[in-house]
N, C-alpha and C positions, 0 to 999 in steps of 0.2 A: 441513536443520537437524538429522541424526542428529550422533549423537558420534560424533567422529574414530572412536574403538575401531571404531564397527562402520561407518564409511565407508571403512576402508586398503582391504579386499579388492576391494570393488564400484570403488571408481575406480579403482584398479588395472588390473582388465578394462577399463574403459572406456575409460584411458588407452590400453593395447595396442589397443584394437577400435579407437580413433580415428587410430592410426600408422597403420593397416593401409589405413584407407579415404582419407588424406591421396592417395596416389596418384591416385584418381579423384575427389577433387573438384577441381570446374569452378568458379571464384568467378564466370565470367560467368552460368552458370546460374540464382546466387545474388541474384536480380532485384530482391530486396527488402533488400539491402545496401547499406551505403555502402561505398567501397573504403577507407576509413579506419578500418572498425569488424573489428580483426583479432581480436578475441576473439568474434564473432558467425559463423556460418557455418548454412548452410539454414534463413534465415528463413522462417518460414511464418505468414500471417494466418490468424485467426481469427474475425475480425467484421468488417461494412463497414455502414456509413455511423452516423451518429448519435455519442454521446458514450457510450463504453465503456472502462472501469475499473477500476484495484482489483482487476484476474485474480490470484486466487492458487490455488496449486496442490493439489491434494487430495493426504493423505497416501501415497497407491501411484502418485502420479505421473502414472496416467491421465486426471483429472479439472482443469478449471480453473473458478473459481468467480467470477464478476462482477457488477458493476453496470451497468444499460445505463437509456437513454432513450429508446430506441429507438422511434418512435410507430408502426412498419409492427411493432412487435409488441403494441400496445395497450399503451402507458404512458402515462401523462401526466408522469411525473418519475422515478426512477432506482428501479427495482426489481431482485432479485437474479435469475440465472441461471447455471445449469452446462452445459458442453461435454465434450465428449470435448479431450483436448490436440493437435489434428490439425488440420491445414490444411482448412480448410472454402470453399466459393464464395460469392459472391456470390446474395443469398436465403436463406439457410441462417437460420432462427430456432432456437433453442435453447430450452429449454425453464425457465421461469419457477415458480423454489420459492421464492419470496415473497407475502406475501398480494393483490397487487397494490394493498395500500390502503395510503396515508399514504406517505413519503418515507421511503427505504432506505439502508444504506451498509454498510459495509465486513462483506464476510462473509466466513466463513473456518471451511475444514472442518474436525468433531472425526474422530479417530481411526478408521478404518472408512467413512471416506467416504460412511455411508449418513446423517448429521446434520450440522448446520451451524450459525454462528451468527452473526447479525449482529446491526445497528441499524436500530430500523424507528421514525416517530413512531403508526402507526397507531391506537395505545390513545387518544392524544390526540386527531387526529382525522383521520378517513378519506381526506380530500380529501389533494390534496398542499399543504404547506406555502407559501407565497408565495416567494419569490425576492426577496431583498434587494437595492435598489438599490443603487447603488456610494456608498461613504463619504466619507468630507470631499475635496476637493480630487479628487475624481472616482477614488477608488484601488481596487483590489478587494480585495472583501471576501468572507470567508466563511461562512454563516449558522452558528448555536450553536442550536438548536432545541431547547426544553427539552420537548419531547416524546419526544425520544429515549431508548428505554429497550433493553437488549439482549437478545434472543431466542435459543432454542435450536428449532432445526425439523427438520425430516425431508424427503427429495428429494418428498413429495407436497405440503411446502408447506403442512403443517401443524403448528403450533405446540406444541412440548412441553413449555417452559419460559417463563418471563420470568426473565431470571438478576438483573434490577435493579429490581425490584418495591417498594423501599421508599426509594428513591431520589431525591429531588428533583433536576428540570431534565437536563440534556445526560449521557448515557452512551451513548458509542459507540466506534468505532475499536478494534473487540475484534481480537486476534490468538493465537493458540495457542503454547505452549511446546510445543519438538519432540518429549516424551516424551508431548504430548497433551493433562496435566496439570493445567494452570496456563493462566489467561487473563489478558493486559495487556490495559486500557482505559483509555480519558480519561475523566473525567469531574468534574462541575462540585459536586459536593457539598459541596464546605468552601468553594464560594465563589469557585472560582480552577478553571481547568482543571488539573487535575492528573493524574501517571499513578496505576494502582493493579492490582494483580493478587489475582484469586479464582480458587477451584475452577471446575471445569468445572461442577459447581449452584450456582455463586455463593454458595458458602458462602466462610468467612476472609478476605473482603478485607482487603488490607493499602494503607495508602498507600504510593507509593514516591517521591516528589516536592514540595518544598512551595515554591519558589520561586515567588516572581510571576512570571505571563508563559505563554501555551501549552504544554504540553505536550502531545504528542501520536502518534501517528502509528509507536508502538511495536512494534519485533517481538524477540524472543529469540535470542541467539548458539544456533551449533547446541549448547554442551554446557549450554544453558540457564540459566546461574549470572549472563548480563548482559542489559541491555536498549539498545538503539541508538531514538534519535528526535529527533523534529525539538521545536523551540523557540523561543519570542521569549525574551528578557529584557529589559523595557524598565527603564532605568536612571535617566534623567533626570528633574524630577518633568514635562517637557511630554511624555514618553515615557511615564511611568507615570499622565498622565491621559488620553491619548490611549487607551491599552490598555483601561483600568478604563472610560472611555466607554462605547467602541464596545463590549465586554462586557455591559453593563448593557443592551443593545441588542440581545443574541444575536448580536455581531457580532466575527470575530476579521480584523486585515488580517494575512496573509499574507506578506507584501513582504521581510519581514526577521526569518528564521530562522537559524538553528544548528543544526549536528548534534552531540550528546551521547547518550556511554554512562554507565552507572550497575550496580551489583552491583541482583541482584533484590532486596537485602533493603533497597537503599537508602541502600548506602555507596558512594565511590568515586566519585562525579561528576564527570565529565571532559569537560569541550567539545571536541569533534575538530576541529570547521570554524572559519573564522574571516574565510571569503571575502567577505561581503558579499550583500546582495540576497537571495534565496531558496533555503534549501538544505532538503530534504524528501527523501520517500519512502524513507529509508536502508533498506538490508537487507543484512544478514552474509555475504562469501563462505562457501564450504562450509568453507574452512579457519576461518573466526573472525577470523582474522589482517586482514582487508578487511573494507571494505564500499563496496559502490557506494548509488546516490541520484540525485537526480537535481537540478539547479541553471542557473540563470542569471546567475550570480554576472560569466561573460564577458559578459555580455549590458549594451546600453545600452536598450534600447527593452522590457525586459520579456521579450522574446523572443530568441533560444530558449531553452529548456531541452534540455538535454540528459543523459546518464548518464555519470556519474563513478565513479572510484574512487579510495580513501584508504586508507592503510595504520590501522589501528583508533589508533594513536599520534597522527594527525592528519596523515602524513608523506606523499609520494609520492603526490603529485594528478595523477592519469592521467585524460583523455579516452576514453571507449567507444563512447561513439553520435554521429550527428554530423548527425544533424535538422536542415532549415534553419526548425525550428518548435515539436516538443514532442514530446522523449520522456520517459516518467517509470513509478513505481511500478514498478523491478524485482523481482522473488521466483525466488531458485536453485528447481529442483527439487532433490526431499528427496535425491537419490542425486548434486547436483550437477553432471547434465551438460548441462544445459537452464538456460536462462532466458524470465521471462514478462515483457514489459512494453506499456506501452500507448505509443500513438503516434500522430501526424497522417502520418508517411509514406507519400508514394503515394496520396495519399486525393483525388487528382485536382484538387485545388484548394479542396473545401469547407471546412469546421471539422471535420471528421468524426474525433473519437480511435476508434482501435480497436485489439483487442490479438492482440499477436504472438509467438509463441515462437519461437527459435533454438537450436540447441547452444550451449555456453559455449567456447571454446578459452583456456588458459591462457596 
């Protein structure tokens, strides 16, 4: 997510280093590939068994940062943890800088990789939150828990900030601007989910959003000046009571999104996608010019999802990943020669998402 200016040199090398080693790689070696995934090459896992998510990358590239539920590491619901970016085995726990209390989400390191910051309900209450039965007509839903407030912590796992301390109901889904800066979040304060961006102490927020409908799920082009995220828009009034419902309920369905960019100051809004069915987790190739995500849009049964890629104009809808189940939440590394996403691949037949990194090949 750096600026071009200072991405030429380092891909540059990276492009040369990766000519050089094309000669010896082996794609049967590459075991945890599909043969149709020609921009992936030396996948390597990270986590095995349980529901693991939301890996994003620490600023120097060594670090990946996630949510897991892991109960063989003492959870009862999705708390935060860090890894090294390395192929790890089977048994390998990692090490948890969350308070272990209340329900957790989307974290994502500041600058220095020695702080972090997510979404925790813990202030509200310690226990973990209930888990919402599925919505009308048996659909899935996904809980809005207005305990959610956003934190800033330290790899010990202790708490140095509340960045949304005067905030009523749902703030989470924090992500950093690449110069470190600036935070995008949802949050439910005017009533609606909308996106909005603050300082790193949650000073100046700004709205950037005000349409009815989700907004969500934001990250920053590398030169920082857009935002890429996913969206409902319900239109109809049985579409716009259906939303405002389940809302009123702490509840958002999922099923039918949209991927849209917008200028950070909240001009310029531009739906990119227009496929149908659920289109989520976008993130910005290193150029700006893309972005992959992850969709079911080919899917009749809900399933799969898999990772796409779209020219930022909405154009050139190319296939990546090719799961016969779920791949999703891709994040480039900051020097763009990696990718992190999560997956059911190879996961032996259970439910078990876990997350993966690969080189990226162009």
């Amino acid at each position: 997510m750096k600026k071009l200016l200072f991405l030429f040199i380092p891909l540059f090398i990276a492009n040369c280093a990766q000519e050089s080693a094309d000669s010896t790689y082996n794609p049967e070696n590459d075991t945890l590939r599909y043969d149709q995934e020609k921009h992936f090459r030396n996948i390597q896992q990270l986590t095995f068994g349980a529901n693991n998510a939301e890996a994003y990358w620490g600023f120097d590239d060594s670090k990946i940062i996630f949510q897991s539920d892991n109960p063989e590491w003492d959870v009862n619901c999705d708390q935060i943890f860090y890894m090294k970016a390395k192929a790890n085995q089977p048994g390998f726990e990692p090490e948890m800088i969350s308070t272990g209390l209340g329900r957790t989400t989307c974290a994502f390191f500041l600058p220095g990789d020695t702080t972090f910051v997510y979404g925790s309900t813990h202030l509200a209450d310690e226990a973990c939150p209930a888990v919402p039965e599925r919505g009308p007509n048996g659909a899935y839903v996904w809980p809005i828990y207005d305990g959610y407030d956003i934190f800033k912590a330290n790899l010990d796992g202790e708490i140095i900030a509340n960045l949304t301390p005067d905030s009523p109901g749902y703030d989470a889904e924090a992500t950093l601007s690449p110069d470190g800066t600036k935070i995008v979040f949802t949050s439910m304060r005017t009533g609606d989910l909308e996106l909005f961006i603050m300082d790193t102490d949650g000073s100046n927020v700004v709205q950037i959003t005000d349409d009815l409908g989700y907004d969500g799920g934001a990250f920053f082009s590398p030169d920082g000046q857009k935002l890429v995220f996913r969206a409902s828009r319900p239109e109809t009034e049985e579409e716009i009571e259906k939303y405002t419902s389940l809302l009123e309920q702490g509840l958002v369905e999922p099923t039918d999104m949209e991927l849209y960019t917008v200028n950070i100051d909240g001009t310029d809004l531009k739906q990119i996608t227009d496929l149908g069915n659920a289109n989520w987790a976008p993130y910005f190739h290193p150029s700006g010019e893309k972005i992959v995500f992850s969709s079911n849009h080919a899917s009749e049964r809900g399933f799969p999802f898999n990772i796409y890629m779209i020219n930022a104009d909405g154009s050139n809808l190319q296939q990546i990943s090719f799961d016969n189940t779920f791949d999703s939440f891709p994040m480039f590394s900051y020097d763009g020669t990696k990718i992190v996403f999560a997956s059911n691949r190879f996961n032996g037949g259970d439910r078990s998402t876990n997350v993966f990194i690969a080189d990226w090949v162009d």
